[in-house]
C-alpha positions in Angstrom: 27.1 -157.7 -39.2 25.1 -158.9 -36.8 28.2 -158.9 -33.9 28.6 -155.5 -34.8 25.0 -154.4 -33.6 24.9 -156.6 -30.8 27.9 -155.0 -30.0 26.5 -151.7 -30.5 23.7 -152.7 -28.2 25.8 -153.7 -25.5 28.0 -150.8 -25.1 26.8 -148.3 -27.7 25.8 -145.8 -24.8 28.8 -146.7 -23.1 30.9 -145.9 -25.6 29.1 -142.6 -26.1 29.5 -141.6 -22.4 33.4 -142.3 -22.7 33.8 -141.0 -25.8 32.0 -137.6 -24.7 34.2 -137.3 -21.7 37.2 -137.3 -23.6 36.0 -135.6 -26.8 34.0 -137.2 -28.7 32.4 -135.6 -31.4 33.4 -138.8 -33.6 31.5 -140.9 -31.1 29.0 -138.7 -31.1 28.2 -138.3 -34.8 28.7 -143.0 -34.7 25.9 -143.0 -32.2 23.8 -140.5 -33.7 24.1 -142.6 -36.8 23.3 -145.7 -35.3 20.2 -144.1 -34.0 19.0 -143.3 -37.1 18.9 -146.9 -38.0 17.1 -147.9 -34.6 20.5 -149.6 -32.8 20.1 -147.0 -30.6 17.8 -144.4 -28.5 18.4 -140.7 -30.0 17.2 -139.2 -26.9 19.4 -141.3 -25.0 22.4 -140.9 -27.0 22.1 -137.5 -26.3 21.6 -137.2 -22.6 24.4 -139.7 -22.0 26.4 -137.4 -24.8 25.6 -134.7 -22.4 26.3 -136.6 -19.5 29.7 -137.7 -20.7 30.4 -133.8 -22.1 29.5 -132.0 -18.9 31.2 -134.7 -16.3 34.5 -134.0 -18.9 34.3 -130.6 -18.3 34.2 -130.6 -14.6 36.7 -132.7 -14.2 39.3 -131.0 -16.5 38.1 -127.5 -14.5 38.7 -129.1 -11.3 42.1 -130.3 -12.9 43.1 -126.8 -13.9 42.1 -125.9 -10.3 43.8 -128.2 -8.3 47.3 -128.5 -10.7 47.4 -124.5 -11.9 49.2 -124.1 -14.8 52.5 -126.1 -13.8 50.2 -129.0 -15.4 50.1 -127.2 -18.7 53.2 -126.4 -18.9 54.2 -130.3 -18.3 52.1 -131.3 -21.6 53.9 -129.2 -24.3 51.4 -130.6 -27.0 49.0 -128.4 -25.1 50.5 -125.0 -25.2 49.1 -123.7 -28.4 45.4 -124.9 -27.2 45.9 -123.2 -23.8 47.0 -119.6 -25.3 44.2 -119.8 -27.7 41.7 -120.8 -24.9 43.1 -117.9 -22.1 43.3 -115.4 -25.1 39.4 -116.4 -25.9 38.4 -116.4 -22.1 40.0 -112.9 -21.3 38.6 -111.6 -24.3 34.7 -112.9 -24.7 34.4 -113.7 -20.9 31.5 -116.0 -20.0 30.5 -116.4 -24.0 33.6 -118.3 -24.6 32.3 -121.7 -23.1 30.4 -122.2 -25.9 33.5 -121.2 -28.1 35.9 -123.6 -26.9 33.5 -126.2 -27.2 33.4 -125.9 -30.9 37.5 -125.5 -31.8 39.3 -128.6 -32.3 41.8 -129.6 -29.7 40.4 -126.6 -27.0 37.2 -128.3 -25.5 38.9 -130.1 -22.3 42.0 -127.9 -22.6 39.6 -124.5 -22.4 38.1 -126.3 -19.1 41.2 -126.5 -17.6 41.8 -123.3 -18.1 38.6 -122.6 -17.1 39.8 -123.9 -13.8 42.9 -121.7 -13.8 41.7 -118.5 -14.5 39.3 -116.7 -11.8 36.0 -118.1 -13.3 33.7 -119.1 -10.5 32.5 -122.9 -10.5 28.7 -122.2 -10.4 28.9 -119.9 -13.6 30.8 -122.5 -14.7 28.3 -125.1 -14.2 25.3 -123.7 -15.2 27.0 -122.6 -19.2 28.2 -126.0 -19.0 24.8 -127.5 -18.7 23.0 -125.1 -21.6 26.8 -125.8 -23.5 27.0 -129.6 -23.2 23.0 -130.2 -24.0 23.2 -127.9 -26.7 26.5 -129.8 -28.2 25.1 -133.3 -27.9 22.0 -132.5 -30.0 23.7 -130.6 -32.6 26.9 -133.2 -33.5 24.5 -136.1 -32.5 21.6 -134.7 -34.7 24.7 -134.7 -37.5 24.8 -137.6 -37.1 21.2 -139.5 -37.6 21.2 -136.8 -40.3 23.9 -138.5 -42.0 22.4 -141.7 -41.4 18.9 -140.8 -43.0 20.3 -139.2 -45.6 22.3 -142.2 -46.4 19.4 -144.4 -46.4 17.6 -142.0 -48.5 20.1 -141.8 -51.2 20.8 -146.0 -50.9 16.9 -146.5 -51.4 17.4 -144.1 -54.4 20.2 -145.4 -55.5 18.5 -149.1 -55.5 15.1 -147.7 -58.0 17.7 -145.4 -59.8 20.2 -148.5 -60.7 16.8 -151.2 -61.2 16.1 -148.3 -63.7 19.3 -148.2 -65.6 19.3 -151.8 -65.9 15.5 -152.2 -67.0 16.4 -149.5 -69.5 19.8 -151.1 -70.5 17.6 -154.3 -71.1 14.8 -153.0 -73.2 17.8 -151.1 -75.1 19.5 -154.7 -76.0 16.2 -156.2 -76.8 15.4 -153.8 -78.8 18.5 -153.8 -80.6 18.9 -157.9 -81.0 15.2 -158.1 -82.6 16.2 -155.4 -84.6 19.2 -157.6 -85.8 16.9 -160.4 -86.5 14.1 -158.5 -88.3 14.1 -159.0 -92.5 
């Protein structure tokens, strides 16, 4: 146990900042739990979730720029994510970089296409910024969620089950002294 937190320590926010720039909502919702039991910085974990999100995105947009759609085409696993994404671009415009941040499989595929489609880079950027903040507190915030509700229920859990034995107890004491009565 105690590797595993030192481990945590050591490349937690490492982790988090790789993790985001791939996809990472699994990461994120990890770190956001470890941060609810003090392994690591919330505020932290979410700036480098942010970070991690938002250097992602330009980086896939710049992709889609530079290789077009030829480099779509050459990963047949991401067809289906690139019609959605162009169909949800075309039709809600600038709203749809939140959108494709929160369909599975379309975050870094939408950039790209991002990157192919007319969208100009400084719109780009500034969504992206409100978008990837915005992300990394909500799956993050999930996350520590999750973690104090865990605790909560464990610490329940604990008086609830020293409860059940106490009365489990009396119940055979109770029952034995009644055996042994005249």
């Amino acid at each position: 146990m105690e590797l595993a937190r030192q481990l945590v320590a050591d490349y937690g926010y490492l982790a988090v900042l790789v993790g985001t720039f791939l996809e990472g909502e699994l990461v994120l919702v990890a770190a956001g739990f470890a941060a609810s039991r003090g392994l690591l910085s919330p505020g932290l974990v979410m700036g480098v979730a942010a970070l991690g999100a938002y250097l992602g995105h330009i980086f896939f947009f710049a992709l889609g720029r530079w290789k077009g759609k030829g480099w779509i085409l050459s990963h047949p696993r991401l067809g289906p994510y690139a019609e959605k994404a162009d169909r949800i671009i075309t039709d809600y415009g600038w709203t749809s970089v939140f959108v494709l941040q929160y369909l599975y499989g379309a975050r870094l595929t939408g950039a790209v296409m991002f990157g192919i489609s007319s969208f100009r880079l400084p719109r780009f950027l500034a969504l992206q910024t409100v978008n990837c903040i915005t992300w990394a507190a909500l799956v993050a915030g999930v996350g520590y969620g999750l973690g104090t509700t865990l605790e909560a229920a464990a610490d329940r859990l604990t008086w609830i089950s020293a409860g059940v034995v106490a009365v489990l107890l009396s119940l055979a004491l109770v029952l034995w002294l009644r055996r042994k009565a005249p």
